[in-house]
N, C-alpha and C positions, 0 to 999 in steps of 0.2 A: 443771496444764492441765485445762481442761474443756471437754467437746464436748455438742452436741445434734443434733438434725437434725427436720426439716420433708420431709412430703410435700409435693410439685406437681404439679400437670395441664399440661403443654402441650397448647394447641389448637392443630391444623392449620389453617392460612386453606381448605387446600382438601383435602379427603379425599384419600389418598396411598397408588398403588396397588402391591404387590410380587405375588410370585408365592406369598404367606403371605396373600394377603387385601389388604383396603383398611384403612388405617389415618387413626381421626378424632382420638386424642388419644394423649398418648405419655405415662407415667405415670415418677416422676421424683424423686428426694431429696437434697436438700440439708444437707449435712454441716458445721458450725461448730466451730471450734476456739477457745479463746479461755488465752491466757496472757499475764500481768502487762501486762494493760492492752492487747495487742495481739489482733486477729483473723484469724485463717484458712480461709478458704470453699474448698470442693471438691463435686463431683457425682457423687454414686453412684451409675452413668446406666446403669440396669437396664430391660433391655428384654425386658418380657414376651414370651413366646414363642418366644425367640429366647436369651437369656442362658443359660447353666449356672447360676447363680442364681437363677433365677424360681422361689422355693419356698416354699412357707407362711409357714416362719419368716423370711421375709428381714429385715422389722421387728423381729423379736425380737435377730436380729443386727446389727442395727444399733444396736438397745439396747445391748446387751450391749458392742461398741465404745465406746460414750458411756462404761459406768460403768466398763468396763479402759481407758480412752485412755492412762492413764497407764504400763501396763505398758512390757515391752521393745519395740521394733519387730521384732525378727527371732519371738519370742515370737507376735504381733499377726498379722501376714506368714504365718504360719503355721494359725494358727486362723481366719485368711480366703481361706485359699485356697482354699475351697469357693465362695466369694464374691465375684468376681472385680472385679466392679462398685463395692461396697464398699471395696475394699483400693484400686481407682484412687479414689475420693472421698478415703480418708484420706490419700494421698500429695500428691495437689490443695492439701488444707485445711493441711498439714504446710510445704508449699512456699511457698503464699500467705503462711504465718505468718511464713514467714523473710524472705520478698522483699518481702510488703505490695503497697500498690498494682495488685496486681489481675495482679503479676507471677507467674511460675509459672519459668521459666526465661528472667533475665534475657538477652540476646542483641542481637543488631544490630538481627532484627527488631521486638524488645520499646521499642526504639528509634528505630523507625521509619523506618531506614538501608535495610532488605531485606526485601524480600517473595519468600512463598512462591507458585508455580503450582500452579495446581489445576484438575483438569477437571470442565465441567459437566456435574452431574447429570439427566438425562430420565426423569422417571415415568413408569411402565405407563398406560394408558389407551385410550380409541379413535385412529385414527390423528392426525385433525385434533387433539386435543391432544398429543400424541406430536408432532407438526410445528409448531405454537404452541410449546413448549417447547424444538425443535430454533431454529427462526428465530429466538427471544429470545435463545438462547446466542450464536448466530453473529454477531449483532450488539453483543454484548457484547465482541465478540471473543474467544471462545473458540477455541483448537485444538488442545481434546482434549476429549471428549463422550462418555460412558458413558451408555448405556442398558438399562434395565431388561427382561430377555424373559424367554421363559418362560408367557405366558398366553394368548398367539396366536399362535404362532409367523410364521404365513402372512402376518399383518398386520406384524408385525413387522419377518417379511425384506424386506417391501416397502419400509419407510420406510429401512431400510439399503438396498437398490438406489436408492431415489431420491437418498439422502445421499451417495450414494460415484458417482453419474451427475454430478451437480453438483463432487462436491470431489473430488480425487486424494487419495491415502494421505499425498504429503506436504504438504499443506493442512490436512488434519483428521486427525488422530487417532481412530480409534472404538474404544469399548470396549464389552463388553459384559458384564452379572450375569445367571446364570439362577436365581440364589438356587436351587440344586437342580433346576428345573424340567425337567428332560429323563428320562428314561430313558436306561440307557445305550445300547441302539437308538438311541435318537431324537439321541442326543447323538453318533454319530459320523456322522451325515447333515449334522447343525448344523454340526458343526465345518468340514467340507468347505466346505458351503456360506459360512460367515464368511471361509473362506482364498479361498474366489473375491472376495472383496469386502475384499480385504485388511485384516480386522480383527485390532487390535492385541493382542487378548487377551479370552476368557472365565472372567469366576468363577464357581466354583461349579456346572459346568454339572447333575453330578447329586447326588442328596440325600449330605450328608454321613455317613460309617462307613463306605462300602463303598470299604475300601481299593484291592482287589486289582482291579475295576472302575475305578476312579479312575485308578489304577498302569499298568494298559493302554491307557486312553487319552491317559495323559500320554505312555507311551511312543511311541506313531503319530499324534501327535496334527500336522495342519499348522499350527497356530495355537499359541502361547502357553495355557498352561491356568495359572489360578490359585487357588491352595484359601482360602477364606474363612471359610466354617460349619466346615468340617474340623479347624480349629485350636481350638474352642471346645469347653470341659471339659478339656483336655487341662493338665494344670499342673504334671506329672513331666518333668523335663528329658531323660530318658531315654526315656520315650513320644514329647517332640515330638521328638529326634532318630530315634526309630525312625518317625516316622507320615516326617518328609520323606524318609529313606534307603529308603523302603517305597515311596512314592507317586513318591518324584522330580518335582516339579509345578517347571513354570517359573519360576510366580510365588509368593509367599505376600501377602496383602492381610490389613494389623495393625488392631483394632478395639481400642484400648485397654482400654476397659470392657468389653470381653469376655473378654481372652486376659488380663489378671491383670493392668491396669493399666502404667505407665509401665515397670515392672521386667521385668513379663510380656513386655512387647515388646518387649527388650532383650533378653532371652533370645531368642527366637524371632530376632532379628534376626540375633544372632551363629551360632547354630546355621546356617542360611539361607546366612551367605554364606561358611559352611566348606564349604557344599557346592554353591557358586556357583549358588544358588537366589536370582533377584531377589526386590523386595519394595516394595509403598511402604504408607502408611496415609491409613486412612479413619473419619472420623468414624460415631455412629452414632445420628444422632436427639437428640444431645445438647442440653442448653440450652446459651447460650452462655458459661455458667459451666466445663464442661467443654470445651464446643468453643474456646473460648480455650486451656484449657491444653490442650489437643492440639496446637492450631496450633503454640502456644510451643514444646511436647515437638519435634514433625514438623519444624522450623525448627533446631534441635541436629544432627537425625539428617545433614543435609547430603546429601538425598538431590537429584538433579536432574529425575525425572521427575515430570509433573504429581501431585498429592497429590489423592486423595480427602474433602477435609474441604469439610464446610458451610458456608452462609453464618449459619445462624440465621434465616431467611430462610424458613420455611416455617411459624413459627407465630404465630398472634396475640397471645401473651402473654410472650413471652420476656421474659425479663432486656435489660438495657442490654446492648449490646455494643460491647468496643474494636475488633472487626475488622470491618472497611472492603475490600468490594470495588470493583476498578478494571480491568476487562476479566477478563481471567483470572487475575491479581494478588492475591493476599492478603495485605493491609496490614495494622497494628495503627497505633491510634490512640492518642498519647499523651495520651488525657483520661482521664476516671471513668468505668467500666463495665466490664461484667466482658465 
């Protein structure tokens, strides 16, 4: 077997705002497998800033992959576990090889029998795009809608009093990420205030590591709390059982390429619900090489609440994609593209 791999740049059609800054392009590697005439594509979908992998050598270990491909897998699995993004690209590129066609995990929906639900994503921005991006959803038929806070709170809770004046709890669904953005001060005023406005759940409300803060709020918290960045670096099975028996959070939200790939969240899934901790997953800026196989992966797991994965749908240069949205609906397309 032999592998290589290709940087790429995704550009965003429109600058994209979190509580980490505004993001223009999202930087990105593509992983080749190639055995007795057949090929395998995977996404090594490393996101500066934010990954446990964002580290000088990342290139070099991906090198170094290419010219061991052929070693053991539990061997490989091992010497990338520092590299979390990495190890999901090789499991992508290992699957494709087997399934071909742009498959990852044959299924109903890879069939085009069953689609996944997925709730619409709202970018940070000034209000009137915040409410452009809310009235595109709704008309798309969306009813479940995560939005991004954390960067104005005040502006924020406005456009949630306006959205929940308009729709009842059981109409819309509202979610919210603070990507850490609070203090934990500020994060138990926030939370009250989302329980008046019966919101379905916050990620991440303050910066990730601070367990025993985290641990307290989950404990009084009136809302659903869910841990997101918290789960990242973490890759000892015995750390993630101790971080949730520690923090007890309602939800956990799975980022494949961050938490150690298809395996990674497998693990985290089962530990989760020994301790009847829910969970769903969320894509992360991927191209639609990975965000395919996520869908595929998220579509096994048989989870029923809406799914945070993308559409592919945010940059000018992507890859072809088989997934086709239809309201809230995430179809796969039986043609060519990834």
């Amino acid at each position: 077997m032999k592998a290589t791999y290709s940087r790429y740049l995704l550009e965003f059609k429109r600058p994209s705002g979190t509580s980490r800054g505004v993001l223009h392009e999202k930087e990105t590697f593509i992983l080749e497998v190639e055995d007795h005439g057949k090929k395998g594509t995977g996404e090594c979908a490393v996101f500066r800033g934010l990954s446990f992998d964002d580290r000088p050598d990342y290139e070099e270990k991906l090198q170094w992959l290419c010219e061991n491909i052929n070693q053991d897998n539990q061997y490989l699995k091992e010497e990338l576990k520092e590299f979390p993004s990495i190890w999901f690209g090789f499991e992508q590129a290992l699957l494709n090889l087997k399934n071909g066609d742009h498959l990852y995990f044959p299924s109903e929906f890879t069939e085009g029998r069953s689609a996944i639900m997925i709730n619409g994503l709202i970018w940070m921005g000034d209000i009137q795009y915040m409410e452009e991006q809310i009235q595109d959803k709704l008309e798309k038929g969306f009813h479940c809608i995560k939005l991004k806070i954390g960067i104005n709170w005040e502006s924020e809770h406005e456009v949630l009093q306006k959205l929940r004046e308009k729709f009842s709890k059981e109409k819309l669904e509202l979610r919210v990420d603070a990507n850490g953005g609070f203090s934990r001060e500020e994060a138990e005023t926030v939370l009250q205030q989302l329980a008046d406005l019966h919101i379905h759940s916050i990620e991440q409300p303050i910066k990730a590591g601070n367990w025993d803060d985290m641990a307290s709020l989950c404990a009084a918290t009136p809302i659903p709390i869910a841990l997101d960045e918290d789960l990242i670096g973490i890759t000892d099975a015995n750390e993630k059982k101790k971080l949730l028996e520690t923090i007890k959070p309602q939800y956990i939200i799975l980022k494949p390429a961050l938490v150690g790939g298809f395996a990674g969240s497998d693990e985290w899934i089962s530990l989760a619900e020994e301790q009847n901790i829910g969970w769903w997953i969320t894509s992360a800026l991927e191209s639609n090489i990975g965000l395919n196989a996520i869908a595929q992966y998220t579509f096994t797991k048989k989870n029923p609440m809406p799914q945070g994965l993308g559409t592919g749908s945010l940059f000018v240069n992507n890859f072809e994609s088989s997934l086709e949205l239809n309201n809230e609906l995430l179809w796969f397309k039986t043609v060519k593209g990834y």
